[in-house]
Structure formats: structure tokens, C-alpha cells
Backbone of each chain as ProteinMPNN parsed JSONL, in Angstrom:
{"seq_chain_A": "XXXXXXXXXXXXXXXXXXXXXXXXXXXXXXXXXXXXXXXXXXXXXXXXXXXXXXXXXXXXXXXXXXXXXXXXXXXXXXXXXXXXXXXXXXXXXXXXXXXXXXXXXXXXXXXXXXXXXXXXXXXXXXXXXXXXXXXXXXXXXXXX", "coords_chain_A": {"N_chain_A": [[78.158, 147.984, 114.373], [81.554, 146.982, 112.615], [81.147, 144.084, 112.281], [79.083, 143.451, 111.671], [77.809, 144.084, 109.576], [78.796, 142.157, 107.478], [78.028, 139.872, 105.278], [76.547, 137.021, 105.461], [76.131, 134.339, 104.09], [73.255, 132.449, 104.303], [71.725, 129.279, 104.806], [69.281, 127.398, 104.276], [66.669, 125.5, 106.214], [67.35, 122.238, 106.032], [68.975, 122.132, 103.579], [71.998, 121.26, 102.567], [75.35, 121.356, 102.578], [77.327, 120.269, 99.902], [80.78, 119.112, 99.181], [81.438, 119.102, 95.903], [83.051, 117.116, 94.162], [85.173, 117.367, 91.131], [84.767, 115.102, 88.342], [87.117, 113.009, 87.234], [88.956, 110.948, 84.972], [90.915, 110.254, 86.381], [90.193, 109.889, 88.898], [88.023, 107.897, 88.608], [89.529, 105.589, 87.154], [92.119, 105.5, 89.178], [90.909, 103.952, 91.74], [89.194, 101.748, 90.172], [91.326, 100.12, 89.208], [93.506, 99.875, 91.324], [91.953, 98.618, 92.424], [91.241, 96.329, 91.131], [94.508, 95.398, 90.557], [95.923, 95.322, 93.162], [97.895, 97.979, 94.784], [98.281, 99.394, 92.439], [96.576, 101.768, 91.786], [98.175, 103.312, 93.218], [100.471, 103.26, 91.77], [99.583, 104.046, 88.866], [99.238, 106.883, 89.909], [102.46, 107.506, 90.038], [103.066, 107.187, 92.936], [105.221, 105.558, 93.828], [106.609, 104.261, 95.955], [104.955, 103.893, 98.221], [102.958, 102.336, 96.513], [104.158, 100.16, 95.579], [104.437, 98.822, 97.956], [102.332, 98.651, 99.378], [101.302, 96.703, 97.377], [102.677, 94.586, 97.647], [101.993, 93.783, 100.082], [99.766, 93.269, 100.563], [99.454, 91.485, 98.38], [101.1, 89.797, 99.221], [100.056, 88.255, 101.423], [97.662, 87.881, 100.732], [98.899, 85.602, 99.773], [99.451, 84.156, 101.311], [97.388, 83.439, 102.984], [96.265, 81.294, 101.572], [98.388, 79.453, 101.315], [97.859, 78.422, 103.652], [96.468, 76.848, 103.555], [93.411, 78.358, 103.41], [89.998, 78.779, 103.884], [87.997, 80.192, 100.769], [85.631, 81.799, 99.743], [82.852, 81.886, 98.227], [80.39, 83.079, 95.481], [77.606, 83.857, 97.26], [74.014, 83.378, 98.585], [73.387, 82.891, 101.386], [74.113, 81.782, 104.421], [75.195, 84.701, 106.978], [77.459, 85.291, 107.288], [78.94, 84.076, 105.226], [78.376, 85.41, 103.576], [79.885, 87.819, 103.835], [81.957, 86.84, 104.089], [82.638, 86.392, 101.777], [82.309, 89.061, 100.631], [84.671, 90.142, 101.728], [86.624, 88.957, 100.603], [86.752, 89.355, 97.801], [87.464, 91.791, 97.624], [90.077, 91.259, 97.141], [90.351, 91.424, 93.937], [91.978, 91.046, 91.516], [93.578, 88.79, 92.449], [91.328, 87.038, 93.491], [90.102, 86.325, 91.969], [91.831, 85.188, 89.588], [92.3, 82.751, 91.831], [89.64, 81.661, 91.72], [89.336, 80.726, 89.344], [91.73, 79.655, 88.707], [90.923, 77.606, 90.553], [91.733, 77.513, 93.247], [92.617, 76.994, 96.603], [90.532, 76.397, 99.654], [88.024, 74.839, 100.242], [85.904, 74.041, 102.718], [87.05, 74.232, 105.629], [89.887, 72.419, 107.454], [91.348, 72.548, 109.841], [93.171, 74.298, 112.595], [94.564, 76.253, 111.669], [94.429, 76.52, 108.888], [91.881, 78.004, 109.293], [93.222, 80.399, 110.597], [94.07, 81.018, 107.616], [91.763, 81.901, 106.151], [91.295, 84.091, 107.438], [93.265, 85.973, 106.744], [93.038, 85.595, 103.926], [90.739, 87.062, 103.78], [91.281, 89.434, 105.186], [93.16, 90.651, 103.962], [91.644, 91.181, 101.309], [90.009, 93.08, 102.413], [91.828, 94.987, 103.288], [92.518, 95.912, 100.48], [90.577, 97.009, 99.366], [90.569, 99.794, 101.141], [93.01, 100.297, 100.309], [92.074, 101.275, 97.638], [90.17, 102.717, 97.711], [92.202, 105.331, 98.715], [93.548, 105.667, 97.059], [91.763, 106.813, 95.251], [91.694, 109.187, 96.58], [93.955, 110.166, 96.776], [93.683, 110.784, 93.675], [92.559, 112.74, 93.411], [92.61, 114.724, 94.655], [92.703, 115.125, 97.782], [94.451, 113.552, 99.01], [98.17, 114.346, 99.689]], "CA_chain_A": [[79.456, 147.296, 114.429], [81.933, 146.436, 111.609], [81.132, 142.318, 111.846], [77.408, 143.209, 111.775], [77.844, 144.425, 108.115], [79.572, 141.015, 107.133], [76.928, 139.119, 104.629], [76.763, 135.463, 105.233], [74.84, 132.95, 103.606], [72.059, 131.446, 104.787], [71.439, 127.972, 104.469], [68.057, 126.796, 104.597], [66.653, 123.987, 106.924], [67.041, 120.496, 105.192], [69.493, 121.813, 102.652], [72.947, 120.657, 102.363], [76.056, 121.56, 101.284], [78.058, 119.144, 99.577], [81.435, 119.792, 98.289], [81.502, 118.394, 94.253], [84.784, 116.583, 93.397], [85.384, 116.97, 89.552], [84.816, 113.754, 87.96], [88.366, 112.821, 86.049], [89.236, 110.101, 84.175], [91.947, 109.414, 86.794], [89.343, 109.929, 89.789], [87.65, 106.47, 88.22], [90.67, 104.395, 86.779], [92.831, 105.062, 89.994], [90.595, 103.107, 92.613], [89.049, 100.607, 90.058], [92.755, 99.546, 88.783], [93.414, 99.452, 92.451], [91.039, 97.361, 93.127], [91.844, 94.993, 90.158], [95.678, 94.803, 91.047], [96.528, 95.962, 94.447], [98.892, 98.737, 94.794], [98.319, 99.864, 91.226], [95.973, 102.7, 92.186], [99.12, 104.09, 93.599], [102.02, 103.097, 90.774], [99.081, 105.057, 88.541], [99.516, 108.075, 89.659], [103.784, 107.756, 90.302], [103.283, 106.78, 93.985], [105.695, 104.246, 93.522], [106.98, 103.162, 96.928], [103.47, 103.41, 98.577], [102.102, 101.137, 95.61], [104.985, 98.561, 95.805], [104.285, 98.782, 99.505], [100.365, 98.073, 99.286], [101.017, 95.784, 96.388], [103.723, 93.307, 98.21], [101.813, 94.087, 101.528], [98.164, 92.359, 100.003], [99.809, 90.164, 97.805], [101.897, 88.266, 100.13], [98.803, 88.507, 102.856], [96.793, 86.634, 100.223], [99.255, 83.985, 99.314], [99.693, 83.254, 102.578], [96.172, 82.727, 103.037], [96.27, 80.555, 100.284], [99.335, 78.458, 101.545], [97.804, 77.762, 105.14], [94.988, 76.19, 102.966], [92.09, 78.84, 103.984], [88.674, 78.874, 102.745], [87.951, 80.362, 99.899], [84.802, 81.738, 99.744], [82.106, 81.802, 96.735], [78.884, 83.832, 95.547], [76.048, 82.734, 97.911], [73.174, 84.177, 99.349], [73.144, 81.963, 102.795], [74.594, 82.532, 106.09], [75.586, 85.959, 106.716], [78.908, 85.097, 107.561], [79.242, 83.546, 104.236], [78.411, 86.558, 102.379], [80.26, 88.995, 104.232], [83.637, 86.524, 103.751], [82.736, 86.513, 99.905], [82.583, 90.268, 100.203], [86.052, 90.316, 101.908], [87.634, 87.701, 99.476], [86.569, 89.784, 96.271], [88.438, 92.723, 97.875], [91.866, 91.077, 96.556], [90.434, 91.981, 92.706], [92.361, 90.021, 90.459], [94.147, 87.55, 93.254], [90.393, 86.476, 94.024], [88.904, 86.043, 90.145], [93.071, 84.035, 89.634], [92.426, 81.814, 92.503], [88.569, 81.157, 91.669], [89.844, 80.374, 87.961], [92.271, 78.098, 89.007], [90.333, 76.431, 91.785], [93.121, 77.103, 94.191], [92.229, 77.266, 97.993], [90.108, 75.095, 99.948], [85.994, 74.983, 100.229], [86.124, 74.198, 104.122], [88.788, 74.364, 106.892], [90.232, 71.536, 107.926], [92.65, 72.631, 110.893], [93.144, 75.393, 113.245], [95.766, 77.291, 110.797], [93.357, 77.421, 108.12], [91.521, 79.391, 110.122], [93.894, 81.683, 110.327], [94.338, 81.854, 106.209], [90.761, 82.244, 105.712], [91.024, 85.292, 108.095], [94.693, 86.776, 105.678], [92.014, 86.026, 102.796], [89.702, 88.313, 103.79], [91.426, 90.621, 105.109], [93.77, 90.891, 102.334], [90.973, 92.027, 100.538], [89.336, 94.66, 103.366], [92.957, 96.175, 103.12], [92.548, 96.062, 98.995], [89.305, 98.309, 99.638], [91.228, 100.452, 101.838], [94.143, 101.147, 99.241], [91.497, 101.757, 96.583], [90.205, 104.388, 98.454], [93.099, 105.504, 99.197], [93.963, 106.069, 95.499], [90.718, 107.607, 94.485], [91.605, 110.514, 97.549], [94.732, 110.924, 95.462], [93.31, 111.247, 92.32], [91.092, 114.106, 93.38], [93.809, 115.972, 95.364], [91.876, 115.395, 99.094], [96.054, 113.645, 99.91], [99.375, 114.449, 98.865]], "C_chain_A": [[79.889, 146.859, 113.044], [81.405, 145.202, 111.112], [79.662, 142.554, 111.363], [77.539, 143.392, 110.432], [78.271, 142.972, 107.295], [78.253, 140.382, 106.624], [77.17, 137.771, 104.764], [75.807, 134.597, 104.731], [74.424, 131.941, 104.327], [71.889, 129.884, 104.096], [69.961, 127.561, 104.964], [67.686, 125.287, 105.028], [66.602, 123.027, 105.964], [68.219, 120.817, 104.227], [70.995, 121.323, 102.919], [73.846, 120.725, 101.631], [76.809, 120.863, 101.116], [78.756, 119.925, 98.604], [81.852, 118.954, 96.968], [83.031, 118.108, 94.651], [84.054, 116.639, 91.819], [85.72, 115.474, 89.32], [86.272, 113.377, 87.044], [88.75, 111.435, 85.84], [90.555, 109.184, 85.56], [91.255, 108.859, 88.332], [88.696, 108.405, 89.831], [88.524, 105.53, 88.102], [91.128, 104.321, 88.071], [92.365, 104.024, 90.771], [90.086, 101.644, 91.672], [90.315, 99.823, 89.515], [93.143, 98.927, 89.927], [93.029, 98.389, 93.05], [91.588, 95.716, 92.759], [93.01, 94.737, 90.609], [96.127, 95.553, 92.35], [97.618, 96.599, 94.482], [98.564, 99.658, 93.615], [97.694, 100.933, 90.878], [97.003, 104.012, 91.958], [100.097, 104.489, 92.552], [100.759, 104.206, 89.615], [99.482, 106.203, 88.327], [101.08, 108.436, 90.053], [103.702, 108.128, 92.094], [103.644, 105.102, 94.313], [105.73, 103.522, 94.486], [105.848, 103.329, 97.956], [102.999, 102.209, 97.067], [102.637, 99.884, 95.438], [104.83, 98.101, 97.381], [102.869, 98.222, 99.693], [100.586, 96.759, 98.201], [101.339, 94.451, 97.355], [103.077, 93.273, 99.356], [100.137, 92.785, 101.274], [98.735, 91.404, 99.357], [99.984, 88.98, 98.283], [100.764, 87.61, 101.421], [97.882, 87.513, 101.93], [97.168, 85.19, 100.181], [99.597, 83.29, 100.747], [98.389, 82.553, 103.298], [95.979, 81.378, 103.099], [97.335, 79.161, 100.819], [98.835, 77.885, 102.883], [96.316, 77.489, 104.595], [93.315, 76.646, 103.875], [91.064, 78.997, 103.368], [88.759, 80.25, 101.894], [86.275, 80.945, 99.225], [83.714, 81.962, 98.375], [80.338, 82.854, 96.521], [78.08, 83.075, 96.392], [74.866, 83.829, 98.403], [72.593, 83.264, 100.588], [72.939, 82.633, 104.023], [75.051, 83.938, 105.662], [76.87, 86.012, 106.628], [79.726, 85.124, 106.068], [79.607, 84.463, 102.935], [79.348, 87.516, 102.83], [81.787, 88.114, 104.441], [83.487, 86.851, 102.33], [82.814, 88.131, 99.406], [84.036, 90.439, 100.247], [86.875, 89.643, 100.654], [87.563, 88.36, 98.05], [87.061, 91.047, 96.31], [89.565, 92.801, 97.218], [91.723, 91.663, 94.904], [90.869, 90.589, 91.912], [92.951, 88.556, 90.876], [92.779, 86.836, 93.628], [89.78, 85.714, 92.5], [90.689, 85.019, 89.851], [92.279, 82.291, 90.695], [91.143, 80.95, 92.043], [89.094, 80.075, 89.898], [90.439, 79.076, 88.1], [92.025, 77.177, 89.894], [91.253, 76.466, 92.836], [92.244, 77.387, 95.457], [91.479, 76.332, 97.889], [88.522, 75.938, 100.47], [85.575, 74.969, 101.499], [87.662, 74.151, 104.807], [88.323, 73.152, 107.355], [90.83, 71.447, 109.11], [92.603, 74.021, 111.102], [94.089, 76.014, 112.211], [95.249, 77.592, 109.646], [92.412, 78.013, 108.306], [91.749, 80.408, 109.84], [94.342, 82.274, 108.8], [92.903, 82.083, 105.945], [90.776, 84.055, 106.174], [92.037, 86.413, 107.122], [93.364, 86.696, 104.593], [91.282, 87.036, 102.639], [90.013, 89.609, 104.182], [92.763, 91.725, 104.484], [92.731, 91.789, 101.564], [90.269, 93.239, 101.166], [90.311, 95.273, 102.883], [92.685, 96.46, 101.954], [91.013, 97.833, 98.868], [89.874, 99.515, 100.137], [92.07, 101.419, 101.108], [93.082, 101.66, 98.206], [90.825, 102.86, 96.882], [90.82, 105.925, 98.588], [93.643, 106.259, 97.875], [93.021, 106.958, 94.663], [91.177, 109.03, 95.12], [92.761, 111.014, 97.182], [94.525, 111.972, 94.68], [92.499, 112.477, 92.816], [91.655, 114.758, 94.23], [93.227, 115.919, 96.73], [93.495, 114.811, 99.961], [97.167, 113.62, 99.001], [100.07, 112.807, 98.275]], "O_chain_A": [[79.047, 146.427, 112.257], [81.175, 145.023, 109.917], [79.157, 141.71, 110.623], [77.208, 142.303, 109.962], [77.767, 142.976, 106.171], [77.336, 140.317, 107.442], [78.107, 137.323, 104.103], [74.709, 134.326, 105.217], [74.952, 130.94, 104.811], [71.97, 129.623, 102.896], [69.721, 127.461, 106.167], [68.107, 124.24, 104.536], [65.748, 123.069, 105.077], [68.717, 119.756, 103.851], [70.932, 120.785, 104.024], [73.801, 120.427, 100.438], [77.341, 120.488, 102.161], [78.372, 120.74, 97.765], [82.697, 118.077, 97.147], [83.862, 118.768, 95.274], [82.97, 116.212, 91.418], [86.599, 114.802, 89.86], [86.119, 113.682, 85.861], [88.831, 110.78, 86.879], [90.9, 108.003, 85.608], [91.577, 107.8, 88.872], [88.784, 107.732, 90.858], [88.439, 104.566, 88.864], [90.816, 103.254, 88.6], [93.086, 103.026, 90.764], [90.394, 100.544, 92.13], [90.088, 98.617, 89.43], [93.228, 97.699, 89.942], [93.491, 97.565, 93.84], [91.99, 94.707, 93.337], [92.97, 93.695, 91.263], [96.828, 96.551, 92.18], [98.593, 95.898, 94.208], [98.595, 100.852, 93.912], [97.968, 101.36, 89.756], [96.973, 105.015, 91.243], [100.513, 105.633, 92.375], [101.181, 105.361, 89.578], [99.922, 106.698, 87.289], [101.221, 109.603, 90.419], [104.194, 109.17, 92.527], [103.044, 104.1, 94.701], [105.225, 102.4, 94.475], [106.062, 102.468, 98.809], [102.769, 101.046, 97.398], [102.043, 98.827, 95.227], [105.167, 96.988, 97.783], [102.655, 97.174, 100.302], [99.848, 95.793, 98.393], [100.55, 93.574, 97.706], [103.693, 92.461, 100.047], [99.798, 91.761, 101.867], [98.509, 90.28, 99.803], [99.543, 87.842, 98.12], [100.901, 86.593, 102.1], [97.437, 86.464, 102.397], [96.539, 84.146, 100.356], [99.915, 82.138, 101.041], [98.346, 81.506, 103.944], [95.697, 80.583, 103.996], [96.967, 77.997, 100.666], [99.386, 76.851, 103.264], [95.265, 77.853, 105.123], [92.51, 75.977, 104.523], [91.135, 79.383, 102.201], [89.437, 81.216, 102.244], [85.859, 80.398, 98.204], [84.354, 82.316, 97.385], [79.486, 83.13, 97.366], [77.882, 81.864, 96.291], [75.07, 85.038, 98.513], [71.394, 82.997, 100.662], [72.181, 83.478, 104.501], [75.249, 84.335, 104.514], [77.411, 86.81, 105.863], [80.698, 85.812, 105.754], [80.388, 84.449, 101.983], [79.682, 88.226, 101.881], [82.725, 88.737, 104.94], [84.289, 87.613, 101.789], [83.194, 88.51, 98.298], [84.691, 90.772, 99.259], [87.729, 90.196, 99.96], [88.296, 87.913, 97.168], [87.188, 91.622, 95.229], [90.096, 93.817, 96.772], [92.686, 92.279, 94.448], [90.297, 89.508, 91.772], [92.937, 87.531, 90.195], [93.045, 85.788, 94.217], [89.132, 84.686, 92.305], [90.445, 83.823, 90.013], [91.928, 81.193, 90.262], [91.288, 79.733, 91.93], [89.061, 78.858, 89.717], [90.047, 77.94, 87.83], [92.67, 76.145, 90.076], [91.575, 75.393, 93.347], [91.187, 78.001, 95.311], [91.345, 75.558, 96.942], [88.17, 77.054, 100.852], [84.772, 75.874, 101.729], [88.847, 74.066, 104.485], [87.186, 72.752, 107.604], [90.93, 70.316, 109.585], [92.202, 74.853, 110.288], [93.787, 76.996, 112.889], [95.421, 78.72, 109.185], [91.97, 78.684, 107.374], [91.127, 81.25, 109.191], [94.783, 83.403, 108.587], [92.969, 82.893, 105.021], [90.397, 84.994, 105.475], [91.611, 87.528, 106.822], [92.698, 87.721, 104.445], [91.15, 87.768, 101.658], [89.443, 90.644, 103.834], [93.087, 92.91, 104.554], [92.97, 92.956, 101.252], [89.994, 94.25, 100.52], [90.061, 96.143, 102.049], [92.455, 97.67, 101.971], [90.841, 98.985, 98.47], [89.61, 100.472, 99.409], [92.062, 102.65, 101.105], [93.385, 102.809, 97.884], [90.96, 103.914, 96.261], [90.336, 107.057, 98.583], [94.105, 107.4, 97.885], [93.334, 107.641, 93.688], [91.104, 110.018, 94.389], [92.859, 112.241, 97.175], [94.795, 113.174, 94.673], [91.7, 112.966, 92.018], [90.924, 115.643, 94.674], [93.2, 117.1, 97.078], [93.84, 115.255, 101.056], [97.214, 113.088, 97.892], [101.082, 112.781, 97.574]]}, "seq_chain_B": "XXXXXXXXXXXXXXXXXXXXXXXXXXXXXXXXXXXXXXXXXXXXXXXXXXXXXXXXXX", "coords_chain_B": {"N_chain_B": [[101.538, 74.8, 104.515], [102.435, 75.611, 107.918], [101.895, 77.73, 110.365], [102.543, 78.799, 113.384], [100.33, 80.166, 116.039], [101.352, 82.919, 116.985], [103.315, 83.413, 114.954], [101.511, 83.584, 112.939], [99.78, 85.684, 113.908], [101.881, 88.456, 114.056], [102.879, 88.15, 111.622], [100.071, 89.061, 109.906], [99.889, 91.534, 111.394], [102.171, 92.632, 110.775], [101.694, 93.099, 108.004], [99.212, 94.285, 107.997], [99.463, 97.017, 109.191], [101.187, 97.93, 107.717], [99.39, 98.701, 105.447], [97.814, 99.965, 106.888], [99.528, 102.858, 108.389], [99.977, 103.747, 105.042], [97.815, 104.227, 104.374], [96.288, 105.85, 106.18], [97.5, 108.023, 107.182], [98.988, 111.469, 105.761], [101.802, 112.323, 105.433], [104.686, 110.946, 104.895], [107.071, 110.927, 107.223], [104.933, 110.494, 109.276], [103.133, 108.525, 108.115], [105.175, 106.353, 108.46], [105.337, 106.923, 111.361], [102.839, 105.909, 112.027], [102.373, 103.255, 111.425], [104.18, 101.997, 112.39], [103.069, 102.5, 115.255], [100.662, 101.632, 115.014], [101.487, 98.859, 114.816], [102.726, 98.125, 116.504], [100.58, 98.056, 118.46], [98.939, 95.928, 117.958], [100.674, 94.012, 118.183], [101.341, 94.249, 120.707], [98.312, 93.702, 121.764], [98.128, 91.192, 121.193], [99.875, 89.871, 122.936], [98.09, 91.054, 125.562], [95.988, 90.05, 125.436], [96.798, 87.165, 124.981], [97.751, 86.734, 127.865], [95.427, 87.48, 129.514], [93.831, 85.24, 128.451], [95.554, 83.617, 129.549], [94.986, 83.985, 132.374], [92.317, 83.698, 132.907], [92.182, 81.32, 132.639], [93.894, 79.972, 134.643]], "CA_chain_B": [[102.02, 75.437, 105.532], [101.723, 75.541, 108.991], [102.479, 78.597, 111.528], [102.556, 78.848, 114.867], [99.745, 81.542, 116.745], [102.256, 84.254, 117.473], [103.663, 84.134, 114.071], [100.256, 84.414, 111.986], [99.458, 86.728, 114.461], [102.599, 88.691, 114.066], [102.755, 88.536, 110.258], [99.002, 89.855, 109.837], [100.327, 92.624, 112.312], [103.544, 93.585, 109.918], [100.918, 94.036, 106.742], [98.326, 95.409, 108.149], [100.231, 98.164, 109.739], [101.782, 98.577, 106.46], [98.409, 99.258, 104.586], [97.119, 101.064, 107.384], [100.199, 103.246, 107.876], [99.961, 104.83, 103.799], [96.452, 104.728, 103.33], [95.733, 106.93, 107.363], [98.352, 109.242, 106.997], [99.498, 111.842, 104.777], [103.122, 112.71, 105.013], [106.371, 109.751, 104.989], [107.035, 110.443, 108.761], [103.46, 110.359, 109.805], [103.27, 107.043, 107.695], [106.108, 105.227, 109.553], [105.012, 106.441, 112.995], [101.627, 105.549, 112.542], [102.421, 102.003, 110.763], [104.63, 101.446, 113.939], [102.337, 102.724, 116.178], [99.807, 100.047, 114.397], [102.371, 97.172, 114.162], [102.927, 97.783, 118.171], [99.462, 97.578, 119.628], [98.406, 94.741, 117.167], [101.639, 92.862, 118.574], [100.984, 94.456, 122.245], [97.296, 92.775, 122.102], [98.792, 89.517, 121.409], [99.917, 89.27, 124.403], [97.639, 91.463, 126.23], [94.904, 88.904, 125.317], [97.263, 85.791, 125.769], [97.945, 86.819, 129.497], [94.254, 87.585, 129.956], [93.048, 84.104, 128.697], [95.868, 82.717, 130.623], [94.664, 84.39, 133.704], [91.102, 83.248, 132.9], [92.215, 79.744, 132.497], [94.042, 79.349, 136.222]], "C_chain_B": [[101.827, 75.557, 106.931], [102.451, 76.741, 110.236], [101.688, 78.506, 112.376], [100.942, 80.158, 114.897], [100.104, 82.695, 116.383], [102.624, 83.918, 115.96], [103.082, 84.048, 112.976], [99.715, 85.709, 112.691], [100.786, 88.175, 114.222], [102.927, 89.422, 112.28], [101.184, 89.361, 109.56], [99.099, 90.869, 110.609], [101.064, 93.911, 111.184], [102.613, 94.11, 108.279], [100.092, 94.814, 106.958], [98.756, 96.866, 108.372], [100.691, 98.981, 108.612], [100.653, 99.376, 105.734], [97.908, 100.36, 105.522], [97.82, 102.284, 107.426], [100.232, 104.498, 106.784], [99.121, 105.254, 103.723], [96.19, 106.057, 104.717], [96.759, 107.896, 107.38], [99.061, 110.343, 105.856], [100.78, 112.091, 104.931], [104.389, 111.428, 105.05], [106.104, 110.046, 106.314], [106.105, 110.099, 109.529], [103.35, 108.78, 109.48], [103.885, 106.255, 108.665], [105.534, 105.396, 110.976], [103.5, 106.188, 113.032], [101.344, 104.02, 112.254], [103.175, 101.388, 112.005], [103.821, 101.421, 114.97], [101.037, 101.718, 116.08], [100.668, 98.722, 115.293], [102.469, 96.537, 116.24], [101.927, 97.271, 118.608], [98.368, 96.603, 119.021], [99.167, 93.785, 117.967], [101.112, 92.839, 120.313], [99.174, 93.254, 122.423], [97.339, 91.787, 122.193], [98.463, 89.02, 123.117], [99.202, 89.585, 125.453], [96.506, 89.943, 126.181], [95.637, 87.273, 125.543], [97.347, 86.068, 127.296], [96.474, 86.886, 129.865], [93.23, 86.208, 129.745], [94.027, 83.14, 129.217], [95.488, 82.518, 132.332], [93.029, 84.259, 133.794], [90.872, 81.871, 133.196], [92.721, 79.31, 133.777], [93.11, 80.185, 137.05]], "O_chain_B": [[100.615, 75.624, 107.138], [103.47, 76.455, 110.865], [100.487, 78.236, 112.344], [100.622, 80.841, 113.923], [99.471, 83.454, 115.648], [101.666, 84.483, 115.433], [103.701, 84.313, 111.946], [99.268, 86.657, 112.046], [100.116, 89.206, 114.281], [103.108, 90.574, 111.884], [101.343, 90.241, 108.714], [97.993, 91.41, 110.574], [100.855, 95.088, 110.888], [102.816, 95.139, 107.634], [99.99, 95.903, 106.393], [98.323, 97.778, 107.667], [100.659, 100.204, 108.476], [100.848, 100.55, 105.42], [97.618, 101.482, 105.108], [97.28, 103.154, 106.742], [100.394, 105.685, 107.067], [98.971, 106.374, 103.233], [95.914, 107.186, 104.311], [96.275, 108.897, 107.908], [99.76, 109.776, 105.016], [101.048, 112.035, 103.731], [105.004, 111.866, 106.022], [105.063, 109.594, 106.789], [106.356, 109.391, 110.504], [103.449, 107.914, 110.35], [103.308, 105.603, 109.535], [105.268, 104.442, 111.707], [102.943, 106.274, 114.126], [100.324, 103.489, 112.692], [102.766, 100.359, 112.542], [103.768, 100.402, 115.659], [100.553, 101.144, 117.055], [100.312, 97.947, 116.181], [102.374, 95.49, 116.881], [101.989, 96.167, 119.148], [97.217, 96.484, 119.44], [98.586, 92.815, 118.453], [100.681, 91.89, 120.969], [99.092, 92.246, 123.125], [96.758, 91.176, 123.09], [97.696, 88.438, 123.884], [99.296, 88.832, 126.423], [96.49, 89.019, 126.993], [95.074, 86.374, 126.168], [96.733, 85.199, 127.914], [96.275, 86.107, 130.797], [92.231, 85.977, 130.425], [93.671, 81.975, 129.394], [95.587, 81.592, 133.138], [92.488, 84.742, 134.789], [89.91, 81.322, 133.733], [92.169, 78.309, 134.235], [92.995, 79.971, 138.257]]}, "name": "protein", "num_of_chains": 2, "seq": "XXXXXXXXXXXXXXXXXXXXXXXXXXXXXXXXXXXXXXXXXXXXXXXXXXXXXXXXXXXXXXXXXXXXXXXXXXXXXXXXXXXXXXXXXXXXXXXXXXXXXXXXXXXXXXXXXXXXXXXXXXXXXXXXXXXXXXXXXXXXXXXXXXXXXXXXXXXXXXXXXXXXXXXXXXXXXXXXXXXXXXXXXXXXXXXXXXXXXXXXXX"}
């Protein structure tokens, strides 16, 4: 039969093929810029109204946090909880290293509504992860 | 500041949707209907879950 002639490569048990991305200069900057100012991943590479869209979208998601006086969380190695808000909260980049700077936000919750900004805090910064991602899969041509 | 439930719930709806939206889709129309399609069943749970712990509570 014709197909029988067809050479295909073998892959041997355990191995693994993994497809390389080229490392580029924009591959790195886009997501950690990203990271640092939210949106900026995007404005980068002239994805303007996605990057003003992610920017104003995290921004305002933080300061609102921030205005319904939500914790604020800090390096620790404690509760788990504790660490895994301080991961979220260092998501925002530069709105998290600002706020720590200027001491802004609050150390516990006081009231059911800061609650709810601790929760914009953090996940202000999940989304920030998200876009930086988001910007690296850009940079390396995987989305238009 | 102080908001209501429904409109922290509501406003963490309208961004998220937004981020999720650019970053899960590739084309503009895909974007919008999937940032809507977000924004809805973030808002829809609202209430799905208020009616369900009202109907827990009588």
C-alpha cells in the first residue's frame, strides 16, 4: 500500500517532544513590564486598546481595594492563607511595591466591606498574572 | 468607602470579565462575547447564590 511507504518518526518511550519558543528580548520584557505596570505588556508590543483595557481594568480593581480599606498583605511565612494573599497582592507589580512604600491600606479588616477590598486586592493582582501571560503569548506569536 | 454586596459584587464582575475576555480569546468579537458571556454568569451567580441562601435561610 501507498500509506505503508510513508516514514514516520518514532518516538521513543520516556522521550518528549517539546516545542522550543525562541528566546527574544521582547519574549522577556513583554510579561515582566507587564507585570511591573499592568497593561504595559500589551501597549509594548502596540496592543493599545487591550493594554488600556487591562491597565484601567487592574488599576481601578486595586484602588478600589484600597478605598474599601482592605488588607494589605506582607512577606510572611505563617498561615497559608497569608502567604497565598501576599502572593496575590504582589501580582499588581508596581501598585503593590507603591502602596507598601507608602504604607497605604490596612494590616487587618475591620468591617464586612473590607473584606470585600482585600478580595479586589488580590485579585487585582491574579488578573495582573493573567495579562502578563497574556503578553509573553504575544511576544512569541502563540496570539494575534 | 463603603458599597453595598451587589455592587462590589457587580463591579469585580465588570473587570474581571474585562481581563478575562482579552487575555481567553483571540479575535475582537470573540473578546466581547466571551467578556459578556463572563460578566453574565458572574452577575447570574449573584443571584443564583442569593436565592439559594435565601431558600436555605426560610
Amino acid at each position: 500500500m501507498a500509506n505503508s511507504s510513508v516514514r514516520k518518526k518514532e518516538i521513543a518511550p520516556g522521550e518528549m517532544q517539546v516545542a522550543r519558543q525562541p528566546v527574544t528580548a521582547m519574549s522577556v520584557l513583554a510579561p515582566a513590564i507587564g507585570w511591573l505596570i499592568p497593561g504595559a505588556g500589551h501597549l509594548l508590543q502596540k496592543r493599545w486598546i487591550r493594554g488600556f483595557l487591562l491597565m484601567a481594568s487592574i488599576a481601578i480593581m486595586f484602588v478600589l481595594g484600597l478605598q474599601m480599606q482592605g488588607r494589605v498583605y506582607k512577606p510572611n511565612g505563617g498561615d497559608i492563607l497569608d502567604i497565598l494573599g501576599f502572593i496575590g497582592d504582589i501580582g499588581a507589580g508596581s501598585l503593590y511595591i507603591v502602596t507598601r512604600a507608602m504604607d497605604w491600606g490596612q494590616g487587618a479588616i475591620a468591617h464586612a466591606t473590607a473584606d470585600y477590598g482585600t478580595k479586589f486586592l488580590i485579585v487585582a493582582g491574579l488578573l495582573n498574572f493573567i495579562s502578563a501571560a497574556d503578553a509573553y503569548h504575544i511576544a512569541i506569536g502563540k496570539k494575534p | 468607602m463603603s458599597l453595598s454586596h451587589f455592587s462590589a459584587a457587580v463591579l469585580f464582575a465588570l473587570f474581571a470579565s474585562i481581563v478575562f475576555g482579552i487575555t481567553q480569546r483571540n479575535t475582537s468579537r470573540d473578546q466581547i462575547r466571551y467578556g459578556l458571556y463572563c460578566f453574565a454568569m458572574f452577575v447570574g451567580g449573584v443571584f443564583v447564590a442569593g436565592w439559594a441562601m435565601w431558600i436555605l435561610r426560610h
